[in-house]
C-alpha positions as protocol buffer text, in pm:
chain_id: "A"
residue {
  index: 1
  type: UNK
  ca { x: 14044 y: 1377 z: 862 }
}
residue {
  index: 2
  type: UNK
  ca { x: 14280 y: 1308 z: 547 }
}
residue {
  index: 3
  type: UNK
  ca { x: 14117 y: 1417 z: 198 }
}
residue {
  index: 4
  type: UNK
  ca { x: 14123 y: 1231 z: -98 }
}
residue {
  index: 5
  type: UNK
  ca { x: 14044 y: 1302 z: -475 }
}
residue {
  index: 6
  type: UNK
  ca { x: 13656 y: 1217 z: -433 }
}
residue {
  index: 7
  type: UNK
  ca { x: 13656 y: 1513 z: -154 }
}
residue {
  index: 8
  type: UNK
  ca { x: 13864 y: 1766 z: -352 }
}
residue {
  index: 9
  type: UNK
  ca { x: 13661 y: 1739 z: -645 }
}
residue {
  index: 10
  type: UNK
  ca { x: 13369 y: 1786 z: -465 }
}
residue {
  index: 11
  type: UNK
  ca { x: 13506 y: 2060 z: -293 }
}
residue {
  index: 12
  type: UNK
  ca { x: 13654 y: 2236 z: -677 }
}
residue {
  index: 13
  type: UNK
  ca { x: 13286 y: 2105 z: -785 }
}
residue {
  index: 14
  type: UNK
  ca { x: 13085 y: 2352 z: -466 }
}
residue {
  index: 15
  type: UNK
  ca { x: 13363 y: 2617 z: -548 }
}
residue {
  index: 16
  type: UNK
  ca { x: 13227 y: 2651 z: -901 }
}
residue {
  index: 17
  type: UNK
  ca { x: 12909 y: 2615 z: -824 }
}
residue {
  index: 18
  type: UNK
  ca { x: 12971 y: 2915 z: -650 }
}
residue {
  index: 19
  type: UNK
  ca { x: 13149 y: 3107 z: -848 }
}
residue {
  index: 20
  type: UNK
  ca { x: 12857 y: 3060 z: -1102 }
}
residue {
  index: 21
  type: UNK
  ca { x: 12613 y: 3221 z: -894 }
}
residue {
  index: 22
  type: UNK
  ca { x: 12897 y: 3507 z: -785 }
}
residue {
  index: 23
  type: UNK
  ca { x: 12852 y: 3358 z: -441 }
}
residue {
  index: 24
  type: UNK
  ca { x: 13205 y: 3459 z: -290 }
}
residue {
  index: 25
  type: UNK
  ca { x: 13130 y: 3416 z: 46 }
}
residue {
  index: 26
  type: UNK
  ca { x: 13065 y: 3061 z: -64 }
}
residue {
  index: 27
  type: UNK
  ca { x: 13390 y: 3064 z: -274 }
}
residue {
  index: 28
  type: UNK
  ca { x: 13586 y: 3189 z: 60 }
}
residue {
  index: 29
  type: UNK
  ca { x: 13414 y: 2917 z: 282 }
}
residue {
  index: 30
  type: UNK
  ca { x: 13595 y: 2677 z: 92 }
}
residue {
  index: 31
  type: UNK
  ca { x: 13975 y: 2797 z: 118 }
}
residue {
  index: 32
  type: UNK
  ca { x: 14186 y: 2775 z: 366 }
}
residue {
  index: 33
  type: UNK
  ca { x: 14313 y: 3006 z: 602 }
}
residue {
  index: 34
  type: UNK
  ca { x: 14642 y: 3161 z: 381 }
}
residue {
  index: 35
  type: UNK
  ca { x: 14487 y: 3053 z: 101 }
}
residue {
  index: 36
  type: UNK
  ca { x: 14714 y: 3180 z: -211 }
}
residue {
  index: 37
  type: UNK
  ca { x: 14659 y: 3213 z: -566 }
}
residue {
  index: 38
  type: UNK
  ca { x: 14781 y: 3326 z: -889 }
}
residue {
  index: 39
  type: UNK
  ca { x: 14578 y: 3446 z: -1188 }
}
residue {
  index: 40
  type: UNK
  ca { x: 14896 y: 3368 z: -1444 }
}
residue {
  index: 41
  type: UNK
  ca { x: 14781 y: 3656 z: -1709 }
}
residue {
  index: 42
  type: UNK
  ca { x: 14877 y: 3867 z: -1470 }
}
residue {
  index: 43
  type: UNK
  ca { x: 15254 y: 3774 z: -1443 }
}
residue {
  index: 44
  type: UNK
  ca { x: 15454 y: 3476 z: -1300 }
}
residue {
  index: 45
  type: UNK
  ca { x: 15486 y: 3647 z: -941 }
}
residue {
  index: 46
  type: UNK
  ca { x: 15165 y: 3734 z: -955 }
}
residue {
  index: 47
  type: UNK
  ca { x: 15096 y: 3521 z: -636 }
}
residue {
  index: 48
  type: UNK
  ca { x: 14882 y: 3716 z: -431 }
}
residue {
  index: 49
  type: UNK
  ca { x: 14594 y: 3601 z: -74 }
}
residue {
  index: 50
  type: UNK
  ca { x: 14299 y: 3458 z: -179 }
}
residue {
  index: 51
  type: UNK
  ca { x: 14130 y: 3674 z: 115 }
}
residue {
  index: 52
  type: UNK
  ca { x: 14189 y: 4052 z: 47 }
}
residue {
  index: 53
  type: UNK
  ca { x: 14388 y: 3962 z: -309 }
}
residue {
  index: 54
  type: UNK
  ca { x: 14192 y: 3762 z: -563 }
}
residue {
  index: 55
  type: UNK
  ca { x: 13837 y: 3764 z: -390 }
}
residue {
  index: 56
  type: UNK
  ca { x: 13838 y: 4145 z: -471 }
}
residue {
  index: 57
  type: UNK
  ca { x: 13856 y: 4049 z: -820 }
}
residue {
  index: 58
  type: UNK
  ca { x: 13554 y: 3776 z: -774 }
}
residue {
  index: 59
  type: UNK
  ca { x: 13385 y: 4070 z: -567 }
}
residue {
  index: 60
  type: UNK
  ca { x: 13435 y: 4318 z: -879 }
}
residue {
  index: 61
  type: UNK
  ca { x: 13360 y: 4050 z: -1150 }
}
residue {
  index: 62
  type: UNK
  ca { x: 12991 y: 4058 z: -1131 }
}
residue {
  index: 63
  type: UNK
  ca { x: 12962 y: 4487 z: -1142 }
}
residue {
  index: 64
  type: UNK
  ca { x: 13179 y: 4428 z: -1479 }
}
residue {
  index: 65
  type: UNK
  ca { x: 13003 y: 4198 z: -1657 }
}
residue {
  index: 66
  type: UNK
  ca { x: 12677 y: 4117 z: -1455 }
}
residue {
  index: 67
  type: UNK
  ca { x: 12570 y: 3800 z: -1634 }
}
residue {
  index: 68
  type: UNK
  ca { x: 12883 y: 3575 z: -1607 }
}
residue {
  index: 69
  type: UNK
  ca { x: 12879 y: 3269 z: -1589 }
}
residue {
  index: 70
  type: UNK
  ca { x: 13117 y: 2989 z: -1500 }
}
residue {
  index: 71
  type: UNK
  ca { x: 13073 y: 2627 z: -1709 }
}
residue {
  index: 72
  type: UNK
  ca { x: 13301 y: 2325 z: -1586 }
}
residue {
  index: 73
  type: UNK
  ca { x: 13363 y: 2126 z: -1835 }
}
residue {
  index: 74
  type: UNK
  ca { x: 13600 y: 1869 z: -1688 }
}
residue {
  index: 75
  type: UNK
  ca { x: 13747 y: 1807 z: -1344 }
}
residue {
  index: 76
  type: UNK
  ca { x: 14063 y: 1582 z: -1338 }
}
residue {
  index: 77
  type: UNK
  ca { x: 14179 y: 1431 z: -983 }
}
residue {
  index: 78
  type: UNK
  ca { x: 14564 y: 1363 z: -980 }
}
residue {
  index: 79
  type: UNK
  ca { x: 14754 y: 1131 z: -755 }
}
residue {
  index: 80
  type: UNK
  ca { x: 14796 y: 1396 z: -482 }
}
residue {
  index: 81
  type: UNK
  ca { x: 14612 y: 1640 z: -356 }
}
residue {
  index: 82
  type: UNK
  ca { x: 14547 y: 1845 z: -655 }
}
residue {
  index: 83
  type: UNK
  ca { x: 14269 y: 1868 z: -879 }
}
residue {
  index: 84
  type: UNK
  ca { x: 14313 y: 2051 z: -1269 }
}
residue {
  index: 85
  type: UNK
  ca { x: 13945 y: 2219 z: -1350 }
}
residue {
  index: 86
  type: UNK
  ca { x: 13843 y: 2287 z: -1785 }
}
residue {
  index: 87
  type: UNK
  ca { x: 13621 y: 2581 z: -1734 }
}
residue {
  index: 88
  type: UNK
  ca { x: 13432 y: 2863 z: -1965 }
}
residue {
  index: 89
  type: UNK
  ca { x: 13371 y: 3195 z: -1823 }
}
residue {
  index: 90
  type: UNK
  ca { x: 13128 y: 3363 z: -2047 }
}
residue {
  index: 91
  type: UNK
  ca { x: 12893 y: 3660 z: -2042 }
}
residue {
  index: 92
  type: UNK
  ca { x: 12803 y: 3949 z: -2227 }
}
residue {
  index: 93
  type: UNK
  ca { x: 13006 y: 4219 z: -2298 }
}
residue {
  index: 94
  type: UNK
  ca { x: 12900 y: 4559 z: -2163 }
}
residue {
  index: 95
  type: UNK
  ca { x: 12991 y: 4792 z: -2439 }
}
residue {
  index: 96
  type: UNK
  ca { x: 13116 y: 4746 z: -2809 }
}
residue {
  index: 97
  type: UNK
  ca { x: 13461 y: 4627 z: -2885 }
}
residue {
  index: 98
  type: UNK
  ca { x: 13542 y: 4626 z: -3237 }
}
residue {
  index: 99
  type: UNK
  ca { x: 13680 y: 4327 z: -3381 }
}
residue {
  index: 100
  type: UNK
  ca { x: 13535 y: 4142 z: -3067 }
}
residue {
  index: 101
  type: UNK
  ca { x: 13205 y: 4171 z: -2977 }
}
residue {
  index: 102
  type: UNK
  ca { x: 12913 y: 4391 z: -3007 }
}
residue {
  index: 103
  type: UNK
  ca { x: 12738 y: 4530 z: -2709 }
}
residue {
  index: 104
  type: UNK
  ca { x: 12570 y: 4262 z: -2493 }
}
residue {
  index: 105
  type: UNK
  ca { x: 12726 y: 3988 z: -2714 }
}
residue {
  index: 106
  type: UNK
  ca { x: 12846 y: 3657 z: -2508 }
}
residue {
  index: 107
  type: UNK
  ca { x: 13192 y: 3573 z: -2554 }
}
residue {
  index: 108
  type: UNK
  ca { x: 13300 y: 3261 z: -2371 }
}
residue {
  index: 109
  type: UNK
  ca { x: 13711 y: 3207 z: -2264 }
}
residue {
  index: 110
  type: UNK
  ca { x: 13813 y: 2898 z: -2175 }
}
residue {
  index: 111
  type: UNK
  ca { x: 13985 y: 2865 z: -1842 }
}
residue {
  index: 112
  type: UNK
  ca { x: 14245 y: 2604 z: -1653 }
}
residue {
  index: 113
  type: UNK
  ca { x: 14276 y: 2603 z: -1334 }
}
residue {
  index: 114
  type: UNK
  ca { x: 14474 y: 2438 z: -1099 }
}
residue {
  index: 115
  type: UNK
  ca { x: 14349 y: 2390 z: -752 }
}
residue {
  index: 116
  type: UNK
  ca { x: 14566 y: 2223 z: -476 }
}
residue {
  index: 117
  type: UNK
  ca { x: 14387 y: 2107 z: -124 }
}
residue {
  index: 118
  type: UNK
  ca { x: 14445 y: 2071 z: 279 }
}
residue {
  index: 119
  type: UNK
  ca { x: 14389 y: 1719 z: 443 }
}
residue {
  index: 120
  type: UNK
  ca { x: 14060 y: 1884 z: 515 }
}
residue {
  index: 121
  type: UNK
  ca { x: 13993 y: 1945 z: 125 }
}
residue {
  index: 122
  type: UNK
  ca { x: 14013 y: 2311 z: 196 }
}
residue {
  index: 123
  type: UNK
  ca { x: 14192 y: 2510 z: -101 }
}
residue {
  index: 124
  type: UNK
  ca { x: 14529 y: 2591 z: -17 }
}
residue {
  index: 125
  type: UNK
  ca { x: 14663 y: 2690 z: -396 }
}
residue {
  index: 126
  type: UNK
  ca { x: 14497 y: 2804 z: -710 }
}
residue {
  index: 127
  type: UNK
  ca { x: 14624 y: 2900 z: -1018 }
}
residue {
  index: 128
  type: UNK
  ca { x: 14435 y: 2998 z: -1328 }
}
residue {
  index: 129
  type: UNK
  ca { x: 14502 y: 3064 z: -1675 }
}
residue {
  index: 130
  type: UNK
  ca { x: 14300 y: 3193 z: -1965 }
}
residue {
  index: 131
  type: UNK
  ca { x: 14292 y: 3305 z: -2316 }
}
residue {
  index: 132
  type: UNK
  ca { x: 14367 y: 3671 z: -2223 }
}
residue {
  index: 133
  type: UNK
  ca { x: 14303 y: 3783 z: -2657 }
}
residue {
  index: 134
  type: UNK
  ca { x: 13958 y: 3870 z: -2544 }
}
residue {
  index: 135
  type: UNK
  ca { x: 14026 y: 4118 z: -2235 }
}
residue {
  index: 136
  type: UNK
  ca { x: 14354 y: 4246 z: -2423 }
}
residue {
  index: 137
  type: UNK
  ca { x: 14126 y: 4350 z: -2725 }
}
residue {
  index: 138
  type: UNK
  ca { x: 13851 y: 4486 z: -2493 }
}
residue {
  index: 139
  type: UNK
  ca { x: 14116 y: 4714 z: -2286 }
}
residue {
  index: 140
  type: UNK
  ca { x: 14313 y: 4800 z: -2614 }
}
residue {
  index: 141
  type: UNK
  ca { x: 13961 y: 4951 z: -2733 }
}
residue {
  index: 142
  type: UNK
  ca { x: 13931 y: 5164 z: -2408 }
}
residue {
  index: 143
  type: UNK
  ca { x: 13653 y: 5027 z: -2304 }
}
């Protein structure tokens, strides 16, 4: 069966849906086998497995700040087989960060990701970028 746009933005749609409710065994269902993906903050070769790479970091997301939550604000089909995803990640912050937040204040960074799909509208890529000012200040206050 050959995907189209409708199918991979209802597949980024039921990823994010997901990811809202920190359901990563939903998140996994939906990437391929080999799945890769980059989180660009963390360098340009940053490429690392979705499975055993990045879904540790959705596994350790919810312990850090246990009220995130994920907002699409726009998904944008291309052409081809990728789809480009305006997100908010937002939560409260678990301790004081001066200059930043206060305890338990919500801060919400806005996201860009860039999914790419399988014929089958599984995930094969995704890259994601962010406002990193936020987590830079909160780790630069040792928190």
């Amino acid at each position: 069966m050959k995907g189209n746009a409708k199918d991979y933005v209802s597949t980024a749609q039921q990823f994010f849906t997901a990811y809202d409710t920190h359901d990563v065994d939903g998140m996994l269902g939906l990437c391929a086998d080999g799945a890769l993906g980059r989180y660009a903050p963390y360098g340009r070769e940053s490429v690392v497995p979705i499975r055993g790479g990045i879904d540790v970091i959705w596994r350790a997301f919810p312990n850090a700040v246990p009220n995130f939550r994920v907002k699409v604000i726009e998904l944008i089909p291309t052409d081809g087989n990728t789809v480009v995803i305006q997100a908010e990640m937002s939560g409260p912050i678990p301790a004081e960060v001066p200059g930043v937040a206060k305890k338990g204040q919500d801060v919400h960074i806005p996201h860009c990701y860039i999914l790419r799909f399988a014929s089958n509208s599984k995930i094969t890529r995704l890259d994601a970028y962010w406002d990193n000012t936020v987590l830079n200040n909160i780790k630069a206050s040792g928190v």
